[in-house]
C-alpha positions as CSV (number, residue, x, y, z in Angstrom):
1,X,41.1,31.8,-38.3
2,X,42.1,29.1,-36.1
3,X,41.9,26.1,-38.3
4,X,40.7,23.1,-35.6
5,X,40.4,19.8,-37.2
6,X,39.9,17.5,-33.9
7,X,36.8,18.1,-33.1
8,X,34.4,16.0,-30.8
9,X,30.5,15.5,-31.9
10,X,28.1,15.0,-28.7
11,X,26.4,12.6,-29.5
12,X,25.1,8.8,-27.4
13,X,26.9,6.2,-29.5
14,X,27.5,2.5,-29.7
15,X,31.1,3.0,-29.1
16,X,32.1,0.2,-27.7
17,X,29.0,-1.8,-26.8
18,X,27.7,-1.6,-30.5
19,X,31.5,-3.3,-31.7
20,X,31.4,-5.8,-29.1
21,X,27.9,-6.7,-30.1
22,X,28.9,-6.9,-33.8
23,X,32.1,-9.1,-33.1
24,X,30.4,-11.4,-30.3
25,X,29.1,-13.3,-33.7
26,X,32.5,-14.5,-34.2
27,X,33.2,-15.3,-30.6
28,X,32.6,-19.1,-31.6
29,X,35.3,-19.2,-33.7
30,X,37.6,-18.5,-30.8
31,X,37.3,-20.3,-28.2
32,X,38.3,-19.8,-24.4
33,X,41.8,-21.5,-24.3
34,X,42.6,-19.6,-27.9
35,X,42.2,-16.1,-26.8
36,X,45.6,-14.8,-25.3
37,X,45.8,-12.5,-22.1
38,X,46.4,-9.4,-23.9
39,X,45.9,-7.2,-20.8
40,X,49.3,-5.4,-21.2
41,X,52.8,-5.3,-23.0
42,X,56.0,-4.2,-21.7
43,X,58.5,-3.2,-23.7
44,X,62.4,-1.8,-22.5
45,X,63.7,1.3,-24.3
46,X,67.6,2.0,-23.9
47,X,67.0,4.7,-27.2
48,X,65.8,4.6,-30.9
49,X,67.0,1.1,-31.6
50,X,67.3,-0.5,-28.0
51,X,63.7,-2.4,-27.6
52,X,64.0,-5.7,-25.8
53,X,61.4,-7.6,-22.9
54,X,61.6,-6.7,-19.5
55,X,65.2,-7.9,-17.8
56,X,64.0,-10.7,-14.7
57,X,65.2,-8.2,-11.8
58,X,62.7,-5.5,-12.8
59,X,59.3,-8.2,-12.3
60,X,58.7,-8.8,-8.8
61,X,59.2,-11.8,-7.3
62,X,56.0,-14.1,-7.6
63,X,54.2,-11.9,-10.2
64,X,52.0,-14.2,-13.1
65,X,54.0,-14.4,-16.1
66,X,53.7,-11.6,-18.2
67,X,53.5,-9.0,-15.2
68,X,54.7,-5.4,-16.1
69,X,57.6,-4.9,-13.8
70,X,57.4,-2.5,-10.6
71,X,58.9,0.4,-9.6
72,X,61.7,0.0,-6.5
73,X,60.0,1.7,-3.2
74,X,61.4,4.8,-1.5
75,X,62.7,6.5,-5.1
76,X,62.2,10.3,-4.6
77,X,61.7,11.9,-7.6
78,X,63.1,15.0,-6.0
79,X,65.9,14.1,-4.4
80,X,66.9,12.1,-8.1
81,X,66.9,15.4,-9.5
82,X,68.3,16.9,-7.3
83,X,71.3,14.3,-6.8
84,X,71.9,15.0,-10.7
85,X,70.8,11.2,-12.0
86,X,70.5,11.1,-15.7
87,X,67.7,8.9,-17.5
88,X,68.7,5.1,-17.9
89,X,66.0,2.6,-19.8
90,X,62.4,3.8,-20.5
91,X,60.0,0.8,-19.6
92,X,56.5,1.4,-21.4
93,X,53.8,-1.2,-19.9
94,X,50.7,0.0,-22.0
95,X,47.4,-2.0,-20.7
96,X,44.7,-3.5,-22.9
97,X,40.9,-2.3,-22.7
98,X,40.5,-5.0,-20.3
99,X,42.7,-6.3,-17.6
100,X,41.8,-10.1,-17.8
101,X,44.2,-10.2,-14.5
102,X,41.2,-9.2,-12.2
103,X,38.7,-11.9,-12.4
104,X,36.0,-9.4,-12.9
105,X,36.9,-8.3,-16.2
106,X,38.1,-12.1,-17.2
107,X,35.1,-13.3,-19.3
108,X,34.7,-14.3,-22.9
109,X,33.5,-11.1,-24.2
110,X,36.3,-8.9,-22.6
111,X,38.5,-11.2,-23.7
112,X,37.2,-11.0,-27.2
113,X,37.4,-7.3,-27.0
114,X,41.2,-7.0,-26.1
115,X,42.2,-9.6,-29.2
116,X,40.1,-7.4,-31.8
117,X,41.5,-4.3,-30.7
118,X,45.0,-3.3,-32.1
119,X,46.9,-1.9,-29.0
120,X,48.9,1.1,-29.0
121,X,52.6,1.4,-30.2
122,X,55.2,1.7,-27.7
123,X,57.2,3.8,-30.0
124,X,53.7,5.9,-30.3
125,X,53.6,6.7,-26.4
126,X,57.7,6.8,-26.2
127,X,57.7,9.7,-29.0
128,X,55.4,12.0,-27.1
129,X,58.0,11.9,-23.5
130,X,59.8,14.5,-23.1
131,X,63.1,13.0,-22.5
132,X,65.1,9.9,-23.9
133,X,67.9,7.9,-22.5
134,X,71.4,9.9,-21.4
135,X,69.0,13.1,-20.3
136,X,69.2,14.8,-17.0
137,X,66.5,13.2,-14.9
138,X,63.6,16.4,-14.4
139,X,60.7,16.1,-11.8
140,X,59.0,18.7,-14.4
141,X,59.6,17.1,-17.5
142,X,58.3,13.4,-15.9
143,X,55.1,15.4,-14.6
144,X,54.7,17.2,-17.8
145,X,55.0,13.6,-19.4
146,X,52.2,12.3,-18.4
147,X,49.9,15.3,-18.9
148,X,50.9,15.1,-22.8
149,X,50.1,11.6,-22.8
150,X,46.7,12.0,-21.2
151,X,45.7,14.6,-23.7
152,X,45.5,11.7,-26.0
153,X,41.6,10.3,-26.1
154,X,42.8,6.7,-26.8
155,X,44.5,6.6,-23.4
156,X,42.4,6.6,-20.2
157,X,45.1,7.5,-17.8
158,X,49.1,7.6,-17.6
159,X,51.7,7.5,-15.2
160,X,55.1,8.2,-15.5
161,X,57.5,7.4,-12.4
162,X,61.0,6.2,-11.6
163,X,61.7,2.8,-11.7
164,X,65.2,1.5,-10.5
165,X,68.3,3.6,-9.5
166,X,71.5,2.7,-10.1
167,X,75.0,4.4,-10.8
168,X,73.9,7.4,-11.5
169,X,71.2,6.8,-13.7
170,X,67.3,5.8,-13.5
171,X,65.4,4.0,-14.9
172,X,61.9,5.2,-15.8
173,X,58.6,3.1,-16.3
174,X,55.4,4.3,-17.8
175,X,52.1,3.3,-17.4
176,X,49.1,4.0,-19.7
177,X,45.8,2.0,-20.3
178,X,44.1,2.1,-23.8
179,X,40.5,2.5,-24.8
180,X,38.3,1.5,-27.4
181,X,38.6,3.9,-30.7
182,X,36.7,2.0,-32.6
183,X,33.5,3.7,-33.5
184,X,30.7,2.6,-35.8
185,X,27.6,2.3,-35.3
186,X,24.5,4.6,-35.0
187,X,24.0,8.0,-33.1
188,X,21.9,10.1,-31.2
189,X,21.7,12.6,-29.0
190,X,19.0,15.4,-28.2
191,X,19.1,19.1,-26.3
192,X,17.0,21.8,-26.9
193,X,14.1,19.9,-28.0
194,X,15.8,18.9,-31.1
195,X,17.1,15.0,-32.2
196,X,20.5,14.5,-33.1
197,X,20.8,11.4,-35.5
198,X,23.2,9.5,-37.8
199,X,25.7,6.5,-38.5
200,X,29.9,6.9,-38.3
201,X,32.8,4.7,-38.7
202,X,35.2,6.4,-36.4
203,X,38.6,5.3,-35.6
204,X,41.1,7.3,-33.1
205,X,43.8,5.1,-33.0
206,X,44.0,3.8,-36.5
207,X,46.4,0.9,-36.4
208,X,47.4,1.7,-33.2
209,X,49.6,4.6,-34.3
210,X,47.1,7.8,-32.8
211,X,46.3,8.6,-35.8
212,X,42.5,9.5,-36.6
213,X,39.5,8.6,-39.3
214,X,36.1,9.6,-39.8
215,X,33.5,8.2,-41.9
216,X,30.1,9.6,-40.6
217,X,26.7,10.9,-41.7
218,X,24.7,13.1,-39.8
219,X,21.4,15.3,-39.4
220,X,20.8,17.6,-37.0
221,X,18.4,21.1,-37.0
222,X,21.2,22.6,-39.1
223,X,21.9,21.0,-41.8
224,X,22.9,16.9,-42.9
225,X,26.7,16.0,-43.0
226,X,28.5,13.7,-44.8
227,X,31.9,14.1,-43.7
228,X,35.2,12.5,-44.3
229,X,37.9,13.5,-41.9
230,X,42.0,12.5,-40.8
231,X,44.1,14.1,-38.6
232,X,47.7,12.9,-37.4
233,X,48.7,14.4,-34.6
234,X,52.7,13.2,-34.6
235,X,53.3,13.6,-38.6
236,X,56.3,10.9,-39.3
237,X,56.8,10.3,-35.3
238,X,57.3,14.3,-35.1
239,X,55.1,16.5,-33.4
240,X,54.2,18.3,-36.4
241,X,50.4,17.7,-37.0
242,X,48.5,17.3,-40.5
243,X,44.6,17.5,-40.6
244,X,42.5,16.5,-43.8
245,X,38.7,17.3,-43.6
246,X,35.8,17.4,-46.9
247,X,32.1,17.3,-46.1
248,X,29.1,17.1,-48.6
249,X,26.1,18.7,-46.9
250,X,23.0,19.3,-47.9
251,X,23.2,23.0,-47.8
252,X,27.3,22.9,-49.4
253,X,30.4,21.6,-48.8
254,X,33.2,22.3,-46.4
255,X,36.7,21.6,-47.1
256,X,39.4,21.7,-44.4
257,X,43.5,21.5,-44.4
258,X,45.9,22.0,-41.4
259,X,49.9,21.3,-41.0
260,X,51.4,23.0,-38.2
261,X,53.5,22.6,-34.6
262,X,52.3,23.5,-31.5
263,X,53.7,24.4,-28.5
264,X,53.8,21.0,-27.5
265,X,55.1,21.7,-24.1
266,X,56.1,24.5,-22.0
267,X,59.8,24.2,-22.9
268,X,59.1,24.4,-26.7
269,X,60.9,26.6,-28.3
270,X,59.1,27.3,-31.7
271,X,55.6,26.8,-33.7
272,X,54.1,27.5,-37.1
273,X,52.1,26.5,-39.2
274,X,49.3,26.8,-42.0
275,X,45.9,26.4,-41.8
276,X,42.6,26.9,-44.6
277,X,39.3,26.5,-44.7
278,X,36.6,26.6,-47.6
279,X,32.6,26.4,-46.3
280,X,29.7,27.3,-48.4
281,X,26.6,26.8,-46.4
282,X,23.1,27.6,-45.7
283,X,23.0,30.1,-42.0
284,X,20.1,30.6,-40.2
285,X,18.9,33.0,-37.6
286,X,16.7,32.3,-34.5
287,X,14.1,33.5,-32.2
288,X,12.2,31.9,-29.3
289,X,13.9,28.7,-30.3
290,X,12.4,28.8,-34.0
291,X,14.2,29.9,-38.0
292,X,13.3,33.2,-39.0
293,X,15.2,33.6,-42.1
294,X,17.3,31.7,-43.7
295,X,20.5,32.9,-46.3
296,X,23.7,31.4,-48.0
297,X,26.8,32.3,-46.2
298,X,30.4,31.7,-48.0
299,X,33.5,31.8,-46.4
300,X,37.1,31.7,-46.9
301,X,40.2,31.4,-44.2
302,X,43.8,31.2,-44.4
303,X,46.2,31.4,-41.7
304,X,49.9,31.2,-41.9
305,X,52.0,32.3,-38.6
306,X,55.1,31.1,-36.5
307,X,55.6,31.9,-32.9
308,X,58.9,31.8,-30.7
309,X,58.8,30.8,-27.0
310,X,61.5,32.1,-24.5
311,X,60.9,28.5,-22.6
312,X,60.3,28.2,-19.2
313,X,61.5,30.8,-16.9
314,X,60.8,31.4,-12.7
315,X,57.3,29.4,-13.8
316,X,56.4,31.1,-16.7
317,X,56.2,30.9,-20.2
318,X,56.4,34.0,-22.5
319,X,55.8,33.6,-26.4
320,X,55.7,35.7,-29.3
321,X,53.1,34.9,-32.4
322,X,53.0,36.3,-35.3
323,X,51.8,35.9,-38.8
324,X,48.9,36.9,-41.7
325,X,45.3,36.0,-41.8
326,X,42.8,36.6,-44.5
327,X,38.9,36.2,-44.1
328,X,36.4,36.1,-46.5
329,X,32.7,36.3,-46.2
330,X,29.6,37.0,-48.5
331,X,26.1,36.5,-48.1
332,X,23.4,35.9,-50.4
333,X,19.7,35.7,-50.2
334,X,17.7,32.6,-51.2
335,X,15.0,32.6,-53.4
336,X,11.5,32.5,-51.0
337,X,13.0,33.3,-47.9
338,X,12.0,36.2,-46.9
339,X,14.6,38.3,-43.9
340,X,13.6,39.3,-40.8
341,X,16.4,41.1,-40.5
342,X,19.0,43.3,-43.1
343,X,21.3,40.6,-45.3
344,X,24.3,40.9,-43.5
345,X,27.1,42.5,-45.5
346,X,30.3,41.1,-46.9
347,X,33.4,41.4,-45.6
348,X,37.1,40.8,-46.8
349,X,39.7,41.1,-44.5
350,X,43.6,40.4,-45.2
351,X,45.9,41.7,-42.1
352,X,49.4,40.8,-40.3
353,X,49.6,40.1,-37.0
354,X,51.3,39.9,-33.9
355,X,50.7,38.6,-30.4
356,X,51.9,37.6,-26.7
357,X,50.8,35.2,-24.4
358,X,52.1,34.8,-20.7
359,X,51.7,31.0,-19.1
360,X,52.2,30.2,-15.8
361,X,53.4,26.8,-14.8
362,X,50.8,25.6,-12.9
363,X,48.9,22.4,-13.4
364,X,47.0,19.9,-10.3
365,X,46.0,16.5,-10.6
366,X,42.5,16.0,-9.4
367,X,39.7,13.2,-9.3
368,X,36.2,13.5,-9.5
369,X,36.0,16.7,-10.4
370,X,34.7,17.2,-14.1
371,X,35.2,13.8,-14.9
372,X,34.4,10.2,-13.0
373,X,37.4,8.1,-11.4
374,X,39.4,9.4,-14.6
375,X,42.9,11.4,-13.7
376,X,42.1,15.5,-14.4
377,X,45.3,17.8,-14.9
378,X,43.3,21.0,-13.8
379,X,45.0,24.3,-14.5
380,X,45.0,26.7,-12.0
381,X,48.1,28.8,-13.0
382,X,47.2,32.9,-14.4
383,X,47.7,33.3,-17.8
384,X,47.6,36.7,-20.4
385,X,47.4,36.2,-24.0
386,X,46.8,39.6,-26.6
387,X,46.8,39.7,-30.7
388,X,46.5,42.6,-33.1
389,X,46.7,43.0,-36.3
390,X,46.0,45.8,-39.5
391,X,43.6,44.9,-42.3
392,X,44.2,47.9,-45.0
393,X,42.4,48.4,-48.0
394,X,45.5,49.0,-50.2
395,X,47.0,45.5,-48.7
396,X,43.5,43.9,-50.1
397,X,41.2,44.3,-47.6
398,X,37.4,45.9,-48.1
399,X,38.0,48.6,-45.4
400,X,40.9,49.9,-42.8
401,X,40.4,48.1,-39.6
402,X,42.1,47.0,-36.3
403,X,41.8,43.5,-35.4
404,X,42.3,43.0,-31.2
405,X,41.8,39.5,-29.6
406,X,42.4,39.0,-25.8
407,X,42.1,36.4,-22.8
408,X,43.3,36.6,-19.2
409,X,42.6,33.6,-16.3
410,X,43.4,33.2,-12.5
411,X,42.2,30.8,-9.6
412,X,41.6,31.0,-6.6
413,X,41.8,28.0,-3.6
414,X,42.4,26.5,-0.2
415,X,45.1,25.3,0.7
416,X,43.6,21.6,1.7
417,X,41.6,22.4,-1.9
418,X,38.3,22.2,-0.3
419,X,37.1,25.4,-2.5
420,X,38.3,25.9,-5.4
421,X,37.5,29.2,-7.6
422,X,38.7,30.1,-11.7
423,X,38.0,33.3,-13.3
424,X,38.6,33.6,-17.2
425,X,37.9,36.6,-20.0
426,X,38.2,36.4,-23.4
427,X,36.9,38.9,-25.9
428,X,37.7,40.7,-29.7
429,X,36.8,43.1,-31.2
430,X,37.1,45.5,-35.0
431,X,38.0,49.3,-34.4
432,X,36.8,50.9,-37.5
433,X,36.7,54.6,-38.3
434,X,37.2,54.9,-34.7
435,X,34.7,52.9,-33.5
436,X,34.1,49.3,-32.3
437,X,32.1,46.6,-34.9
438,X,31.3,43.2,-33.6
439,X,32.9,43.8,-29.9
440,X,32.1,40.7,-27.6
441,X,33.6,40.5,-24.1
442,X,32.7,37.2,-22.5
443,X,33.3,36.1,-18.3
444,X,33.6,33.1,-16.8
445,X,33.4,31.6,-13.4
446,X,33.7,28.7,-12.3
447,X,33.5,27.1,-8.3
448,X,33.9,24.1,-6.8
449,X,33.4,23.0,-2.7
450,X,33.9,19.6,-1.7
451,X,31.5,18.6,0.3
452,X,32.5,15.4,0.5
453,X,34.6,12.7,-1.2
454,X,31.9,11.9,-3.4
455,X,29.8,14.6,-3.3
456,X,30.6,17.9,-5.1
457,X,29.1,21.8,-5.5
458,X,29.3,23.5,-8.8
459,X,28.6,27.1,-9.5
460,X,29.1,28.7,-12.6
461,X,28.7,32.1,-13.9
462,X,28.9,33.3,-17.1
463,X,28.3,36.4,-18.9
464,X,28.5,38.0,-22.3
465,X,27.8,41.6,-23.7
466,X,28.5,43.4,-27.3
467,X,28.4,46.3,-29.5
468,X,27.4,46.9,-33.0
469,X,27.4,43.4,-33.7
470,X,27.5,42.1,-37.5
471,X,24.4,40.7,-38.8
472,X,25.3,37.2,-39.1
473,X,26.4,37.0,-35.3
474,X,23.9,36.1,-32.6
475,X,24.2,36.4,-28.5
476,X,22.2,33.3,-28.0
477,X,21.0,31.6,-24.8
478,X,18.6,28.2,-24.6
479,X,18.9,24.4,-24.2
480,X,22.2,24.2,-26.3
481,X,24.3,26.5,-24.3
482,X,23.3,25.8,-20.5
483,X,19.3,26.6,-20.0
484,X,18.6,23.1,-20.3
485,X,14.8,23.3,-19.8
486,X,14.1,25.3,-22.9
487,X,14.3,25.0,-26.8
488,X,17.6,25.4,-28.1
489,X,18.9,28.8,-29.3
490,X,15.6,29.9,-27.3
491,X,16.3,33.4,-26.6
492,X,18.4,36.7,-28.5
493,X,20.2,39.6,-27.3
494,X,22.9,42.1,-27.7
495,X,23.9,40.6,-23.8
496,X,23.2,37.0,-21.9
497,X,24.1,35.5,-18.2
498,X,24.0,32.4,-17.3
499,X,23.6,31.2,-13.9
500,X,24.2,27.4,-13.2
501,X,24.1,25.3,-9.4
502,X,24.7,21.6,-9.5
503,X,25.4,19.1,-6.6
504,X,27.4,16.5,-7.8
505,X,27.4,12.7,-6.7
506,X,30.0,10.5,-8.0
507,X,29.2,7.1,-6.6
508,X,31.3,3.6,-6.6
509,X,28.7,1.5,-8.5
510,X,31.0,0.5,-11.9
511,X,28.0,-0.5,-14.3
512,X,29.3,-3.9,-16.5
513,X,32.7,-2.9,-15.9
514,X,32.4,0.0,-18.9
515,X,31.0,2.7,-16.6
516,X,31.4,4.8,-13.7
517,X,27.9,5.8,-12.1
518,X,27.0,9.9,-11.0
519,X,24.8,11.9,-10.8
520,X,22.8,15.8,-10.8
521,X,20.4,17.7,-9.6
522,X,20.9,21.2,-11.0
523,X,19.1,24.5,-11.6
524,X,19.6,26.8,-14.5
525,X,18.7,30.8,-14.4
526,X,19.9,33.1,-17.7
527,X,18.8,35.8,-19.8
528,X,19.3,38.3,-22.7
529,X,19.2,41.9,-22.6
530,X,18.8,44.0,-25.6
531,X,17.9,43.5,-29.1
532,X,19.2,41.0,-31.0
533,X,20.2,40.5,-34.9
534,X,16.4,40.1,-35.3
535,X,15.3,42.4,-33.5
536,X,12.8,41.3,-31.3
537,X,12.4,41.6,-27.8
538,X,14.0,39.2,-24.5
539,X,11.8,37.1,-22.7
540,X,13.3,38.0,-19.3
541,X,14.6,35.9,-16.4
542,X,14.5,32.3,-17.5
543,X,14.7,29.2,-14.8
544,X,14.9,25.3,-14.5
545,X,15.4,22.8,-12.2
546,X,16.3,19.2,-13.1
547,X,18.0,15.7,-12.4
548,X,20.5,14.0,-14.5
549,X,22.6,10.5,-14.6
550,X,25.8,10.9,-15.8
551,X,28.1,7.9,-17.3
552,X,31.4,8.3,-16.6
553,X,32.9,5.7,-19.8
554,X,36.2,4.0,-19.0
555,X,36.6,1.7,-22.0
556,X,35.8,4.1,-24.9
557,X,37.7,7.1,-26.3
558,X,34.4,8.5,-27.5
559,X,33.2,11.4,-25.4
560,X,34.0,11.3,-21.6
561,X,30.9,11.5,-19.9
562,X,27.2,10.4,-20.8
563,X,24.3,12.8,-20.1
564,X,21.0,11.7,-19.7
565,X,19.1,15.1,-18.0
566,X,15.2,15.6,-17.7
567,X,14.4,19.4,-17.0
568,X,11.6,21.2,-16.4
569,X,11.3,24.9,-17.1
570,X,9.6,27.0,-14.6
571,X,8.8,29.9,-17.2
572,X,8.6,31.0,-20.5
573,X,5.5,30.8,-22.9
574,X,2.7,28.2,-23.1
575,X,4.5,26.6,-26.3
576,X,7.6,25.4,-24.2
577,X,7.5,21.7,-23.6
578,X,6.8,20.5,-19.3
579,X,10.0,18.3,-19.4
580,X,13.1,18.5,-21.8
581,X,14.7,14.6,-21.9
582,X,18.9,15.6,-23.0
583,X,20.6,13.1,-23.8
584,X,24.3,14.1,-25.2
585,X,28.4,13.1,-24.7
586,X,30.1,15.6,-23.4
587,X,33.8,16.1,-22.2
588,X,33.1,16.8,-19.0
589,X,30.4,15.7,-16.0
């Protein structure tokens, strides 16, 4: 079980428009000369205790007041290292939503947005560096540095660079900008041919201490949600990480709990953790985008492993997991609903196990790639990661089995980075009685040319094949997953590929100062081959062709990129629909 707590719903929200649109009735009571420039705050760290305002010498000369200070020119990060210069102050300038500084974004509303927002901590962003005053000064660590803090969804961006030499010792300043986390509001989205609705009050900065809380209610095809949620990722200003979830559905509940430590870094020495989940619910199966059957599903996980890490060695990472799962699932047919397909049987699995992973060091920053004007940390190291474990049925189990996840990835590119090419495989499988149950081997590819600086091609191909799968699993393939111009969940197979072409335009125009403008035209191809869990036949070779605008948002911490897609399929059965509208957030363009 891999108990993930922080997860992101696609939908279109109010985000940020829909606060400032609920707060602009107060704007009267503040007028102009009351609201402050918020647009950043600098604070100097000489450790723990040391916080003080930026000394005079580090603001250049003729800077408003207020300005974050700048970093000396001609510093080398390299040459600091390798010179031997140990860490001096840490400088944090964290910007607001809206630098009132430029005179485009200096107007009432922005204004009013930076005073109602609750800026993030210095001592939030400081925790989550790698080093502290007195350490030796590392190129790695500093780079590594600001990929942590860009992980986080209330920063937009963060740089981390050296500020001042002196003695021995340097000084370093970093840079981040925050968004809007404040979420309430109404939702929608829609794929497939199906609406995605509902209201949230969603925070991801609570307080400005990166913690997270959501109130929301949902309905979608599956089922309707009301969920409760908190996750902390930095427990007590460690980076232990605690995750609370409960929803009341109308087909059951689910109730979530996590507390673990990551491999936070590559240098990390250690993880564990414990992780459960509880989820009674109703599970339905599909063909040709419609419910055929319909039955209760209840299931039970709990995790507890621990993992050592032999740190980073000649670029690579090499860590050892290991721990014990249990997995519990029955199935139980409602009255009325008739199957299309045998109930799926009940299984019980409690096993030890062990794994390995292998990480290569090897991380690019890139623009206007998957994102719009936003900073991407693209990985294009190889990596090899393998688990096994033994469920026996005198340990508690319902049957003797072998339990075998695995996952490999390379890339491939130019040296100028005009092509760019990743490969990735992940699969898992039972071995029971000799023989594989639910085996699912799944390929990726993905390829990027740069046409141009603000053009783009994307291919990607993707394919997935199985054996003996159980009942309850499906090899899907329709307007959720990729084939954008047909009903979701449209097709069923024991195999699927997926065949997408995009050209990508990522243009200057910056709409109202919230987002960055690009756009699509793309073409879908896919298929199943097989039988599926129901049994019915594939509809072949599938195609579409489309446009879409994309929304690159810069203010809001909400989903990364806006999709707004028409597509048009150019075959399947007369019931299919001429144009599919999709309109979703995603985490990528």
């Amino acid at each position: 079980m891999n108990a993930k707590l922080k997860s992101a719903r696609g939908w279109l929200s109010g985000g940020l428009l829909a606060s400032l649109l609920a707060a602009s009735a107060a704007k009267a009571q503040f007028p102009d000369s009351q609201l402050p420039d918020s647009s950043s705050s600098a604070i100097r760290s000489g450790g723990p205790e040391g916080e003080h305002s930026p000394t005079p010498e580090s603001i250049p000369e003729g800077a408003p007041p207020g300005a974050p200070p700048e970093p000396e020119p001609g510093l080398v990060p390299e040459e600091l290292e390798a010179a031997g210069f140990r860490i001096g102050e840490i400088i944090i300038v964290n910007g607001d939503v809206f630098d009132t500084n430029l005179p485009e974004e200096n107007n009432a509303l922005f204004r009013l947005a930076n005073r109602l927002h609750i800026e993030t901590r210095p001592e939030i962003i400081r925790d989550q560096l790698l080093f502290k005053p007195g350490d030796r000064f590392s190129v790695r660590l500093m780079r590594e540095s600001e990929r942590l803090l860009r992980t986080n969804d209330y920063l937009f961006d963060a740089e981390v660079v050296p500020a001042r030499a002196r003695d021995g010792r340097v000084d370093m300043l970093v840079r981040t900008r925050d968004v809007w986390t404040l979420k309430p509001g109404i939702n929608f989205g829609r794929s497939g041919g199906e609406n995605t609705t509902g209201f949230s009050f969603e925070e991801s900065n609570l307080l400005g201490r990166g913690k997270e809380f959501e109130l929301t209610y949902t309905k979608d095809v599956d089922r309707n949600t009301r969920r409760i949620r908190y996750f902390d990722p930095h427990l007590i200003g460690t980076w232990n990480r605690l995750g609370l979830a409960y929803e009341d559905n109308s087909d059951g509940r689910l109730r979530e709990f996590q507390f673990d430590r990551p491999f936070y870094s590559l240098e990390s020495p250690w993880t564990a953790g414990i992780g459960t989940r509880d989820w009674d619910r109703i599970d339905s199966r599909y063909d040709l985008g419609e419910i055929v059957d319909k039955y209760r599903h209840i299931e039970e996980d709990f995790e507890l492993f621990g993992g050592r890490s032999t740190g980073l060695r000649n670029d690579w990472v090499r860590r050892f997991i290991y721990g014990v799962s249990y997995r519990f699932d029955r199935f139980e047919a409602l009255a009325d609903e008739p199957l299309a397909a045998p109930l799926p049987g009940g299984r019980k699995l409690l096993y030890p196990f062990i794994g390995l992973e292998y990480l290569e060091d090897a991380f690019e920053e890139r623009r206007n790639l998957d994102q719009i004007e936003r900073t991407e940390d693209l990985y294009t190291g190889n990596y090899l990661r393998a688990q096994i474990g033994y469920a026996a049925d005198e340990w508690g189990s319902d049957r003797d089995a072998w339990i075998i996840e695995a996952g490999a990835g390379t890339s491939f590119e130019t040296e100028e980075r005009e092509h760019t090419l990743l490969l990735q495989a992940e699969g898992g499988t039972r071995i029971e009685s000799g023989a594989l149950r639910n085996a699912v081997l799944t390929g990726h590819v993905r390829y990027y040319w740069r046409t141009a600086k603000r053009q783009l091609f994307y291919a990607a191909l993707s394919g997935t094949v199985s054996q003996s799968l159980d009942a309850d699993e499906q090899i899907q393939l329709g307007g959720d997953n990729g084939l954008r111009g047909y009903p979701l969940r449209y097709q069923d197979g024991s195999a699927r590929a997926l065949l997408t072409l995009e050209h990508r335009v990522y243009t200057k125009y910056y709409l109202f100062r919230l987002f960055h403008l690009g756009g699509a035209v793309f073409f879908d191809m896919g298929r199943t081959w097989g039988r599926g869990t129901v049994g019915q036949p594939t509809e072949g070779l599938l195609k579409d062709v489309g446009i879409g605008l994309r929304l690159g948002s810069s203010r809001s911490s909400f989903g990364n990129v806006i999709h707004v897609d028409l597509a048009f399929p150019l075959d399947g059965d007369d019931s299919i629909d001429d144009v599919q509208l999709l309109v979703e957030t995603k985490r990528s363009f």
